[in-house]
N, C-alpha and C positions, 0 to 999 in steps of 0.2 A: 403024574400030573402036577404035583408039587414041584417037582425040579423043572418042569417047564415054565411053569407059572413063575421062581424064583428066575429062570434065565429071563424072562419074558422082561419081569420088572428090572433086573440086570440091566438091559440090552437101552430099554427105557431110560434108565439115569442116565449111565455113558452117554445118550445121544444128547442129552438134554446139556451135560456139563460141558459136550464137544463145541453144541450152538450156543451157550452162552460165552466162550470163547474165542468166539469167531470173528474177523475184524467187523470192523462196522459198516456198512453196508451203501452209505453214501459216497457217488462217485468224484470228491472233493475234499480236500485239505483245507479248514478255513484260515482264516491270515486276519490281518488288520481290519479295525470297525471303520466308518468314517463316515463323520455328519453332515453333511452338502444344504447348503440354502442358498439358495439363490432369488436374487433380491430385483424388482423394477426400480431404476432411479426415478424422480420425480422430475419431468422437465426444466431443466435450469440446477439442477440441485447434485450434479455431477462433480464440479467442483468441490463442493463441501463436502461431500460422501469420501471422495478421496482424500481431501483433509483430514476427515474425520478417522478412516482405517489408518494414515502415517499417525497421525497425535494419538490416537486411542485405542486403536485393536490393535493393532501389530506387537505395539509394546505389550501386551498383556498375552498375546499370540505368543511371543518370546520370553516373557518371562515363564508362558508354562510349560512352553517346550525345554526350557533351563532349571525346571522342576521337575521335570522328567513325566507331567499328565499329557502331556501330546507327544506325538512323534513327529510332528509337523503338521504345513498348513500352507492352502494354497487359494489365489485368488485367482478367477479368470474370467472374461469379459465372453456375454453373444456375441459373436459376431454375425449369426445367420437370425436375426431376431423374424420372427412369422408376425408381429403385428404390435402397436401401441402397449396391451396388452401383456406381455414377453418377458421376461427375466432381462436384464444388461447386465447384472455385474453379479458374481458368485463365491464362494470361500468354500474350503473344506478343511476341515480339522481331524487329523489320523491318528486315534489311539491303539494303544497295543491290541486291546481284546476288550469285549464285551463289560469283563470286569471294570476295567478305569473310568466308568462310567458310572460306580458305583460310589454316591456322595460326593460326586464331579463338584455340586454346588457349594460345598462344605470347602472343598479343597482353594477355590479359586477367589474363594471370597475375599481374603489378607490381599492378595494379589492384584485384585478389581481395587478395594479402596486405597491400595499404596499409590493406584493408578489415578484415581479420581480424589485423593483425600477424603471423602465422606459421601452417604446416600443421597443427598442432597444433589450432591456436585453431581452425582453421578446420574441422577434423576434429570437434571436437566441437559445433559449428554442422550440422554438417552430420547427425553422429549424430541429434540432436533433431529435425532437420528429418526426417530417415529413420522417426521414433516418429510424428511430426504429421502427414503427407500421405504418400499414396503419389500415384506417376503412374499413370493408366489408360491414357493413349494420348500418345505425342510424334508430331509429325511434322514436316516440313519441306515447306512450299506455296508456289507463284509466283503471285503477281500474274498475270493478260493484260488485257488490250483486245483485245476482237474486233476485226477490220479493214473 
């Protein structure tokens, strides 16, 4: 009874060390994170919006993909807009993984005021952008490959 009892608990471990090195069980590979907003222009304020991405985001778009906190970044227009209502214009920003996302704020700050000179400056960039677009939806998406 004993040596059963010993094979029993045996038989027990082995399966246990067999499942916890088992691969992982999700049918996906994950890949790149990437934050998408997409933004309603304010009628009339299409021009300035675009002004404002060439003089102000792109550069600082490029300078952190030249620091190596993005992987890239992409802008794109509705073209099928459902109503007034509607997103027109959109950005996405591609980091490697979940991680670079961690103290993103800390990192990009040097970066922002080389771009604006100071909070000020940058405040009132920021007010005109608040009159020009609003956001409709942010979010934050992974990459996968099915396996």
């Amino acid at each position: 009874m004993k040596q059963t009892l010993r094979f029993v608990v045996a038989a027990l471990c082995c399966s246990f060390v067999a499942l916890s090195t088992a691969p992982a069980q999700v049918p996906y590979n994950e890949g790149n994170v990437e934050r998408v907003v997409l933004l309603r222009v304010m009628p009339g304020h299409n021009a300035a919006v675009m002004a404002d991405l060439k003089k102000n985001v792109v550069p600082i778009w490029e300078a952190e993909k030249n620091a190596g906190l993005i992987i890239s970044y992409h802008l794109f227009l509705n073209t099928t807009q459902s109503g007034a209502d509607d997103w027109s214009i959109g950005y996405s920003l591609v980091y490697k993984n979940m991680a670079a996302l961690d103290g993103l704020a800390d990192k990009v700050y040097d970066i922002r005021m080389k771009q604006y000179g100071d909070r000020t400056a940058e405040q009132k960039v920021l007010d005109k952008r608040a009159e020009d677009a609003h956001v409709v939806s942010s979010m934050v998406v992974r990459e996968i490959t099915l396996r």
